[in-house]
C-alpha positions as CSV (number, residue, x, y, z in Angstrom):
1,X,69.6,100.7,136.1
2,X,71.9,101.6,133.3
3,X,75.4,100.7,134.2
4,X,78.7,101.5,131.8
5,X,81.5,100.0,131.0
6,X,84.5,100.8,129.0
7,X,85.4,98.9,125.7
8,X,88.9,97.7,125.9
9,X,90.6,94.6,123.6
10,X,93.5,93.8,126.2
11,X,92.1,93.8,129.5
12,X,89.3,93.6,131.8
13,X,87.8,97.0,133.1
14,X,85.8,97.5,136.2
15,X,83.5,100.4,136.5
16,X,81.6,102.3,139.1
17,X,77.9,103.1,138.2
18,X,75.5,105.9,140.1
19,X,74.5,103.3,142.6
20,X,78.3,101.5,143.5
21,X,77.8,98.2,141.4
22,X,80.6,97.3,139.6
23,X,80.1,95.4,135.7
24,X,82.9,93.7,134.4
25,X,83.4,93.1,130.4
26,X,86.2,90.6,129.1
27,X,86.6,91.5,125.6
28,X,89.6,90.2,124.7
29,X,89.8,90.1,120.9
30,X,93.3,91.4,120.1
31,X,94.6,87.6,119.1
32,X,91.9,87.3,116.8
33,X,92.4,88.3,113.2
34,X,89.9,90.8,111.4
35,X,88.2,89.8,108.4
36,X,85.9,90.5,106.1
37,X,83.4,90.0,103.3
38,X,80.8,92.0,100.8
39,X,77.5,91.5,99.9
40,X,75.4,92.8,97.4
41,X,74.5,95.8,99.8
42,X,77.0,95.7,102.5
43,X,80.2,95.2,103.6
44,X,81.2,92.9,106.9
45,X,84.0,93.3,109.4
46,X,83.9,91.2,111.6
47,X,86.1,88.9,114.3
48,X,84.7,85.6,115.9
49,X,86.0,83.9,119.1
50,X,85.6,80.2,118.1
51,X,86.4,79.0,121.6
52,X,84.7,79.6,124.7
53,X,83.5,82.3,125.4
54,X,82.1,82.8,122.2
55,X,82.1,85.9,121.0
56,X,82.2,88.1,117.7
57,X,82.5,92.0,117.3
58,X,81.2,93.3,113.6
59,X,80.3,96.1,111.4
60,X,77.9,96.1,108.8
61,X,78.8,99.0,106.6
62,X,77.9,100.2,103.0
63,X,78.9,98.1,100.4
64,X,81.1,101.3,99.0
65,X,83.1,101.2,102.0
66,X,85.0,98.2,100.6
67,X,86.8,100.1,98.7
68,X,88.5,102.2,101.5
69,X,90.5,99.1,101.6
70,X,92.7,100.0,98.0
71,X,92.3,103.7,98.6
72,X,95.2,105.3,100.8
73,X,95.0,107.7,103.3
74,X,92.2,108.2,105.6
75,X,88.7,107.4,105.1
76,X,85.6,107.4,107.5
77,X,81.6,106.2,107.3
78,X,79.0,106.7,109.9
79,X,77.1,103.8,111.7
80,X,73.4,104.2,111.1
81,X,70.3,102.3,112.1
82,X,71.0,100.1,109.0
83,X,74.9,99.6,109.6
84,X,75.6,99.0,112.7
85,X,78.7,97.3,115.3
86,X,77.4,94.8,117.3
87,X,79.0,92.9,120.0
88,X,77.2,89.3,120.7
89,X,77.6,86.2,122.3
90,X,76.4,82.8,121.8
91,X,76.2,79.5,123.0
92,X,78.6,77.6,120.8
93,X,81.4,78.2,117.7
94,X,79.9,81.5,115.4
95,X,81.8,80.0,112.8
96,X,79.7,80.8,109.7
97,X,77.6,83.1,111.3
98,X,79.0,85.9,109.3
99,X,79.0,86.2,104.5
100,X,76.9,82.9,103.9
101,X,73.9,82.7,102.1
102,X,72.5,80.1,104.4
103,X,73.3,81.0,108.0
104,X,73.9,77.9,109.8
105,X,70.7,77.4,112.5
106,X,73.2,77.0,115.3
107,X,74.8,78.4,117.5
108,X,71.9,80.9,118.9
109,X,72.9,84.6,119.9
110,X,72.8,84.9,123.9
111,X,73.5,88.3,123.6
112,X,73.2,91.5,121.0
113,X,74.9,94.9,122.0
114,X,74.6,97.2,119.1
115,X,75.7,100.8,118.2
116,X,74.0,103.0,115.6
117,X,75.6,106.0,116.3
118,X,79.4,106.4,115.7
119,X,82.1,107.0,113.0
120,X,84.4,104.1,111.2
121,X,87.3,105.3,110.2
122,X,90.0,103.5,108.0
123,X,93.2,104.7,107.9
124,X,95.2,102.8,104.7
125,X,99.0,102.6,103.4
126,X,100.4,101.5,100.4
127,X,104.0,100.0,99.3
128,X,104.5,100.1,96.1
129,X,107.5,97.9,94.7
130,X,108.9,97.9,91.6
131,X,110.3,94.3,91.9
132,X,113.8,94.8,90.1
133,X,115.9,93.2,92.4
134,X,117.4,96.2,93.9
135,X,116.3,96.8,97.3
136,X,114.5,100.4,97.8
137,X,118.0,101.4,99.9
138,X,120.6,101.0,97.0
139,X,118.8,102.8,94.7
140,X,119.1,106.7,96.2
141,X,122.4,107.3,93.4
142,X,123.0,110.8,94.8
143,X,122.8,109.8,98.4
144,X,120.9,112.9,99.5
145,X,118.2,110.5,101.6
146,X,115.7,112.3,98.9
147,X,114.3,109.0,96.6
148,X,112.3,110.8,94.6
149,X,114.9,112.6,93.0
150,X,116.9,109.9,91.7
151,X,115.4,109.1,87.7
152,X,118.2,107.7,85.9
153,X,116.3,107.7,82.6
154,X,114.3,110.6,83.1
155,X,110.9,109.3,82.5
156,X,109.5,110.7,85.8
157,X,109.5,107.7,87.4
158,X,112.0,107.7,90.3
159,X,114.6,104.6,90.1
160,X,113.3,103.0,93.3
161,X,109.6,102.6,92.0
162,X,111.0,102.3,88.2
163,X,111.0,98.4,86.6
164,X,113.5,100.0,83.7
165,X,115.7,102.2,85.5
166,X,117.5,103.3,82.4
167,X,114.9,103.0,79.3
168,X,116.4,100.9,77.7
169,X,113.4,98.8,77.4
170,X,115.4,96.0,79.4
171,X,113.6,95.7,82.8
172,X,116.3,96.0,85.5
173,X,115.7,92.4,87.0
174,X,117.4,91.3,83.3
175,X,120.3,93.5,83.9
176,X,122.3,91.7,86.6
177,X,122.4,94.3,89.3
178,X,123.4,91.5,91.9
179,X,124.6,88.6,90.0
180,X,125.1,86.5,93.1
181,X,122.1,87.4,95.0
182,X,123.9,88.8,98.1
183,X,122.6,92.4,98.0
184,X,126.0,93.9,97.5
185,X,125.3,95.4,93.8
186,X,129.5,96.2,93.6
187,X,129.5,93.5,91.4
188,X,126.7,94.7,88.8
189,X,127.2,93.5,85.5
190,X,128.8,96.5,84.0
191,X,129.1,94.8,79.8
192,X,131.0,97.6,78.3
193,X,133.6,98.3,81.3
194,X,132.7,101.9,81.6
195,X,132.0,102.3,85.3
196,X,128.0,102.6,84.3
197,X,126.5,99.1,85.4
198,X,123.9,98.1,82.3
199,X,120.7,98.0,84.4
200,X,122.0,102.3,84.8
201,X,123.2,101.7,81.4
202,X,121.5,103.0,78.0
203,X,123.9,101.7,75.7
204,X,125.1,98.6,77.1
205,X,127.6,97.8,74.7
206,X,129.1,100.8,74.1
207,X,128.6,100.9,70.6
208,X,127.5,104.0,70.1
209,X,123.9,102.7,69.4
210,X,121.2,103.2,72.6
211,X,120.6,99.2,73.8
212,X,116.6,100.7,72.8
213,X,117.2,101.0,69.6
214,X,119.0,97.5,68.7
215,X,115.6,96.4,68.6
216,X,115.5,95.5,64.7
217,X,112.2,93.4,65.0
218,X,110.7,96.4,66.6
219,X,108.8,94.0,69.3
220,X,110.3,96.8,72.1
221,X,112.1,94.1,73.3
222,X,115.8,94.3,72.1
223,X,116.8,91.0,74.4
224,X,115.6,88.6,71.2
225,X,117.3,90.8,68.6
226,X,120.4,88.2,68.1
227,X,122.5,88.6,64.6
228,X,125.6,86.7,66.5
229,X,124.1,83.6,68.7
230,X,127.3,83.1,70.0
231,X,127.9,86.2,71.0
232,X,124.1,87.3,72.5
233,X,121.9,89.6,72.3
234,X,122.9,92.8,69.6
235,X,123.1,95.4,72.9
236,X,125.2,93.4,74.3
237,X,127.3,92.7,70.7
238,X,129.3,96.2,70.1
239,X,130.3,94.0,66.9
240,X,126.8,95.0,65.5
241,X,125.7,98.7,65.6
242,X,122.5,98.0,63.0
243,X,119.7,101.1,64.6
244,X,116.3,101.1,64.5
245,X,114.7,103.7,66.0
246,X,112.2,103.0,69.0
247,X,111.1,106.1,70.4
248,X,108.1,103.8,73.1
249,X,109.1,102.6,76.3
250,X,108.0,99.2,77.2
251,X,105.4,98.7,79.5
252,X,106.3,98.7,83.4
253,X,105.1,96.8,86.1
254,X,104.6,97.0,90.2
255,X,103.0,95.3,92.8
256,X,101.1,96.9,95.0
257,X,100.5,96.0,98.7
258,X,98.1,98.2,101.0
259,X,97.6,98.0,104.4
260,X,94.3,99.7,106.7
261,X,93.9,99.7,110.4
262,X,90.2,100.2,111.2
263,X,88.9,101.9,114.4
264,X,85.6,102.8,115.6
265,X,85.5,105.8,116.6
266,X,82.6,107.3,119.5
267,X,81.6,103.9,119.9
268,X,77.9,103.4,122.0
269,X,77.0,99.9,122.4
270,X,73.6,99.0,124.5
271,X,72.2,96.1,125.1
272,X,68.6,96.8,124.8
273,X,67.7,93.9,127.2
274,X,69.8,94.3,129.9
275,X,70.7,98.9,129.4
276,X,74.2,98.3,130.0
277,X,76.4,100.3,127.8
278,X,79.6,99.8,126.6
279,X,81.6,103.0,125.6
280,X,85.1,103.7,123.6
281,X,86.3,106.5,122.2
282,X,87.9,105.1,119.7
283,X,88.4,101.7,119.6
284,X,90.8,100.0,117.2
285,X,89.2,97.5,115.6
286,X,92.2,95.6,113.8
287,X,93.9,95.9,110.6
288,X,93.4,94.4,107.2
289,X,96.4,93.4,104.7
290,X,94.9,93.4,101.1
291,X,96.4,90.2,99.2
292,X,99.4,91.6,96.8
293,X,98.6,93.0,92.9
294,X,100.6,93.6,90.2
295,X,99.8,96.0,87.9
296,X,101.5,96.7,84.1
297,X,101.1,100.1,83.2
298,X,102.7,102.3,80.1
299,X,105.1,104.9,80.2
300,X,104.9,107.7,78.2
301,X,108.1,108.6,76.2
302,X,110.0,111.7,77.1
């Protein structure tokens, strides 16, 4: 008798078969956080119930598929007789069932429904932040609601995504955009009182010299270039207008934060003991938030 059931993570589903029985699944999984883990060969999703009932859901996929995690947009691999989405149960906690080289003895599998047909298809997003200090919102100068047309310095790097807003080879989080930390920037440090604040600023001082070329030591970093202690930095100092020419912009940096949901999509799971099937169309499968990077990078100079 093959009876069928619907796949469902929030609630329990009854279903008629050819001959009026009724089966009833419980797969309740959508408190349970998806994880994962790679192999030499494969790559694991998988989420484990370590209460009763105890349950896990998993795909074993190809190991290149872990890289659908850092790729955005959408991305899809089949199941196949090799990498395939079980559903099991067991008869205590799976913890450690799943990425250990020794697989614990215990608990033992009560039941195996498995699908070898089927597409899994990740669909990934990525925030990129150019941590200056300046939230994303403040930094559209022209107030169009168009971000990517705002590039104070021209290196084709828009201001919200740019670490040195005005190339001056002072990364904006040195500049002073919010002194007090309240996210009101009307109090940006603005050095040389001419309505430009210095992190928009190429010559800080006003001294006639760009702040990126009062770099005498050359280092791309004019903020240790200090003739007057007292007084600070040179491009900062419109008392000293020595110019060294620095035609490099020093490297930027951004962190990166991506984000995939993961469903399975034409889902057929049998269990080849019992012939009941469990079907979903597309069933999401959870989502996967990929620890934070930061990545330097160079600028090439305009």
């Amino acid at each position: 008798m093959l009876r069928k059931v619907v796949l469902i993570a929030v609630a329990t589903l009854f279903v008629a078969c050819d001959d009026g029985d009724v089966f009833v699944t419980n797969l309740e999984f959508d408190d349970v956080n998806l994880q994962h883990c790679s192999g030499n060969t494969d790559f694991i999703l998988y989420k484990i119930k370590t209460q009763a009932p105890y349950e896990s859901l998993s795909a074993r996929l190809p190991i290149s598929s872990a890289n659908f995690l850092t790729t955005a947009g959408e991305n899809t691999t089949s199941l196949s007789s090799t990498h395939t989405f079980n559903y099991r149960t067991y008869n205590g906690d799976p913890t450690g069932i799943f990425c250990n080289s020794l697989p614990p003895t215990n608990p033992n599998t009560t039941s195996d429904s498995f699908s070898d047909n089927g597409t899994v298809k990740f669909i990934t997003s990525l925030t990129i932040d150019d941590n200056d200090g300046i939230p994303a919102e403040f930094e559209d100068l022209n107030n169009n609601g168009n971000f990517d047309d705002d590039d104070t310095d021209g290196d084709g790097i828009p201001n919200y995504l740019d670490s040195d807003d005005d190339g001056d080879n002072v990364p904006t989080i040195n500049e002073m955009a919010d002194p007090d930390g309240d996210g009101d920037l009307s109090d940006a440090v603005d050095t040389d009182g001419d309505g430009t604040p210095n992190y928009l600023d190429e010559d800080d001082d006003e001294d006639g010299i760009l702040t990126r070329n009062e770099d005498s030591n050359g280092n791309v970093n004019p903020q240790d270039d200090i003739t007057q202690p007292a007084v600070g930095p040179d491009y900062l100092n419109s008392a000293i207008q020595s110019s060294t020419i620095n035609n490099v912009y020093l490297n930027h940096t951004r962190t990166l934060d991506y984000s995939s949901t993961i469903h399975i999509l034409n889902l057929f799971l049998v269990n080849s003991s019992t012939n009941e099937t469990i079907i979903n169309e597309d069933y999401n499968f959870g989502t996967i938030t990929t620890p934070t990077t930061t990545e330097t990078y160079e600028v090439p100079f305009n």
